[in-house]
C-alpha positions as CSV (number, residue, x, y, z in Angstrom):
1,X,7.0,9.6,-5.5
2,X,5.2,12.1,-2.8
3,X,1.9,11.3,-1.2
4,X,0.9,14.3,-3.9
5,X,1.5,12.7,-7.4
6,X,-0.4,9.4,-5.5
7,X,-4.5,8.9,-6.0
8,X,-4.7,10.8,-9.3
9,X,-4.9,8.1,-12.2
10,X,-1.9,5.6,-13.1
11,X,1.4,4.9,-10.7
12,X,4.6,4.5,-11.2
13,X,6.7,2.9,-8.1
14,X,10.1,2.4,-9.0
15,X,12.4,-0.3,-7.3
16,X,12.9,0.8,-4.2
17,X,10.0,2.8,-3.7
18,X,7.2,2.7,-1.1
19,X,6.5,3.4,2.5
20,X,8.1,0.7,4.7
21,X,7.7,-0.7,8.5
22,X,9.0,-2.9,10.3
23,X,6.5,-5.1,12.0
24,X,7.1,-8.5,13.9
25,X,10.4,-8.7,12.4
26,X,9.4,-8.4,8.7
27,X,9.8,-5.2,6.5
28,X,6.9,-4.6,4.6
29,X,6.7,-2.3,1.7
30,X,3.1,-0.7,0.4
31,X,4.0,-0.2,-3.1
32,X,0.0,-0.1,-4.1
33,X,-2.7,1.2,-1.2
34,X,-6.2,1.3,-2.0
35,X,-6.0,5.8,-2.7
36,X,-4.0,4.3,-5.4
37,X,-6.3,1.9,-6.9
38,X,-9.8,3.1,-5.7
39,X,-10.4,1.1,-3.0
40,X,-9.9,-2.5,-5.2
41,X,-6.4,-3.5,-3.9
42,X,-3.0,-3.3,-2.4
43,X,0.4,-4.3,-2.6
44,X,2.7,-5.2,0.0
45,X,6.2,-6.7,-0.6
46,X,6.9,-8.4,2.5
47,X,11.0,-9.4,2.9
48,X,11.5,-12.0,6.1
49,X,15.1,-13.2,7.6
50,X,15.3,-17.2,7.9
51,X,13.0,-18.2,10.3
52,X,11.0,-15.0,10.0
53,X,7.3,-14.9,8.9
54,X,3.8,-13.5,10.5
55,X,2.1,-15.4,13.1
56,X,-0.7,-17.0,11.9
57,X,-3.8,-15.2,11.9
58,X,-6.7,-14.3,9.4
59,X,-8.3,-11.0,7.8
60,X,-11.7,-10.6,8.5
61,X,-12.8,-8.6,5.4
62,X,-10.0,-9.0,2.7
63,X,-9.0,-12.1,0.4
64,X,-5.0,-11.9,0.0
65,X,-2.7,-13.3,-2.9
66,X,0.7,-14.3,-2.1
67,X,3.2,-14.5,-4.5
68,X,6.9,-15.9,-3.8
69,X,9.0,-13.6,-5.8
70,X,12.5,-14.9,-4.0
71,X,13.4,-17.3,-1.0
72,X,11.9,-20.8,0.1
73,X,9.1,-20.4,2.3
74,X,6.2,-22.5,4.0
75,X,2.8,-21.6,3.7
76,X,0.3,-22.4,6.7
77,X,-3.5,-22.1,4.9
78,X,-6.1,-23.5,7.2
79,X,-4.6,-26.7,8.5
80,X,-2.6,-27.3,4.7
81,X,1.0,-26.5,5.0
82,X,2.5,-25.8,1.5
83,X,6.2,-25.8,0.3
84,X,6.9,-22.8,-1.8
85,X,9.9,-21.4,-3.3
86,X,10.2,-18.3,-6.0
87,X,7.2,-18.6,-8.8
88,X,4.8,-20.1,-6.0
89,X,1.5,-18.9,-5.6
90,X,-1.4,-19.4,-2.9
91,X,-5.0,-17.8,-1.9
92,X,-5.8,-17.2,1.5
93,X,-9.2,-16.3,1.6
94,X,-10.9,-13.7,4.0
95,X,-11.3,-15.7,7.4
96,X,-9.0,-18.8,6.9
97,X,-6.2,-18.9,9.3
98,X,-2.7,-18.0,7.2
99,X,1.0,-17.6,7.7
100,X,4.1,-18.2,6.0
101,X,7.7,-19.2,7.3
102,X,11.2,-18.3,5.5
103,X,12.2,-21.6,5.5
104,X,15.3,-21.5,3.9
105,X,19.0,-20.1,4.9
106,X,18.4,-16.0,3.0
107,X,16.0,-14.0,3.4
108,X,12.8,-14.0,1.7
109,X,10.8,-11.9,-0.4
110,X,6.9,-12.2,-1.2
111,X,4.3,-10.3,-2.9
112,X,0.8,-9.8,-1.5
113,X,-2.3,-8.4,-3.7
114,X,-4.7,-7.8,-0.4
115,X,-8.6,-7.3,-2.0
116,X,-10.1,-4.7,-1.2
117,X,-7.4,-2.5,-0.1
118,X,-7.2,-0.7,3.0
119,X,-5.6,-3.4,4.9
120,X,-1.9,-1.9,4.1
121,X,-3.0,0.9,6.6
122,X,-3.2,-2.1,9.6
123,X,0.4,-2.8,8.8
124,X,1.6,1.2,8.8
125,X,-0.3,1.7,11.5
126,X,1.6,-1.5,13.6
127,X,4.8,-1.4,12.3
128,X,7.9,0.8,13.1
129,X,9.3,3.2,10.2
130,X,11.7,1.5,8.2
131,X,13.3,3.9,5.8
132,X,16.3,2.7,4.9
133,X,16.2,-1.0,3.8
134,X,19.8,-1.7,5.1
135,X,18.6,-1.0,8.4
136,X,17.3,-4.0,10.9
137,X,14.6,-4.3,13.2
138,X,14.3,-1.7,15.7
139,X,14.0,-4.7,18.4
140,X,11.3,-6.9,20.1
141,X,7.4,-5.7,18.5
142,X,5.7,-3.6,20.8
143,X,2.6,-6.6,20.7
144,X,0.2,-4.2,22.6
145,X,0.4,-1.9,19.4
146,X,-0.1,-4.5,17.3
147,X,-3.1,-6.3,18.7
148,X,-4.8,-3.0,18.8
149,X,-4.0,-1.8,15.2
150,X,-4.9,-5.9,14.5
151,X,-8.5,-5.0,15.9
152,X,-9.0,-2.1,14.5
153,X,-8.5,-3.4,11.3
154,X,-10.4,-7.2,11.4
155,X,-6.9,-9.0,11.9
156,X,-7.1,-12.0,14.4
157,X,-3.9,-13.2,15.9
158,X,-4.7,-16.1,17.7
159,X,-2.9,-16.8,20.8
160,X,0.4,-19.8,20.2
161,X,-0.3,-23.2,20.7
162,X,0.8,-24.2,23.9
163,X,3.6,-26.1,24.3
């Protein structure tokens, strides 16, 4: 579908479909942004390697959705980690501290409904094309881009624990 035929009533993504990036090792798909819905949502299908996952942070204006459509991963939300496989659902609202982890031995694939929208254009903004969905990480995330794109945007990343 071209950027064209988007924003002008109902939309029709087929498998496969959407603009993709890579960003911290995950590739993330916008299927829905918010010129597609008016401003209420997005969706992102976000597909992690074992072990893979976003670091923890929180959104400062949107409430998020996260739906496990294949995999076994482990939610962080606030201080509550949650075991998830395919089916599983969770709300992270605006400002709680969020992640999740594939924890299992494929890769992993889960939906996000991010209200209101606009937060897709954080992750296009930090990530690195990704056009062809055989393709793997371009390499180590360029973290200066992505803290900047995280500010613009009201994403906190909060530095690791230290060990």
């Amino acid at each position: 579908m071209t950027a064209e035929a988007r924003g002008r009533g109902s939309v029709n993504v087929p498998p496969g479909g959407g603009e993709s990036v890579w960003l911290v090792g995950d590739r993330i798909t916008v299927k829905l942004s918010a010129e597609d819905t008016g401003g209420a949502y997005s969706v992102v299908e976000e597909t992690s390697p074992p072990g893979g996952g976003p670091p923890p942070h929180s959104h400062q204006n949107e409430d998020e959705a996260l739906y496990v459509l294949e995999g076994e991963v482990e939610f962080l939300l606030g201080e509550e980690s949650v075991p998830a496989g395919a089916g599983a659902c969770v709300y992270a609202p605006r400002g709680i501290l969020h992640t999740w982890r594939n924890v299992g031995a494929s890769p992993s694939r889960t939906l996000g409904v991010i209200t209101p929208g606009g937060l897709e254009r954080f992750f296009l903004e930090a990530g690195e094309p990704a056009p062809d969905p055989s393709s793997s990480p371009p390499g180590p995330p360029d973290i200066g881009k992505v803290m900047a794109a995280a500010a613009r945007y009201g994403v906190e990343i909060p530095p690791p624990p230290e060990q």
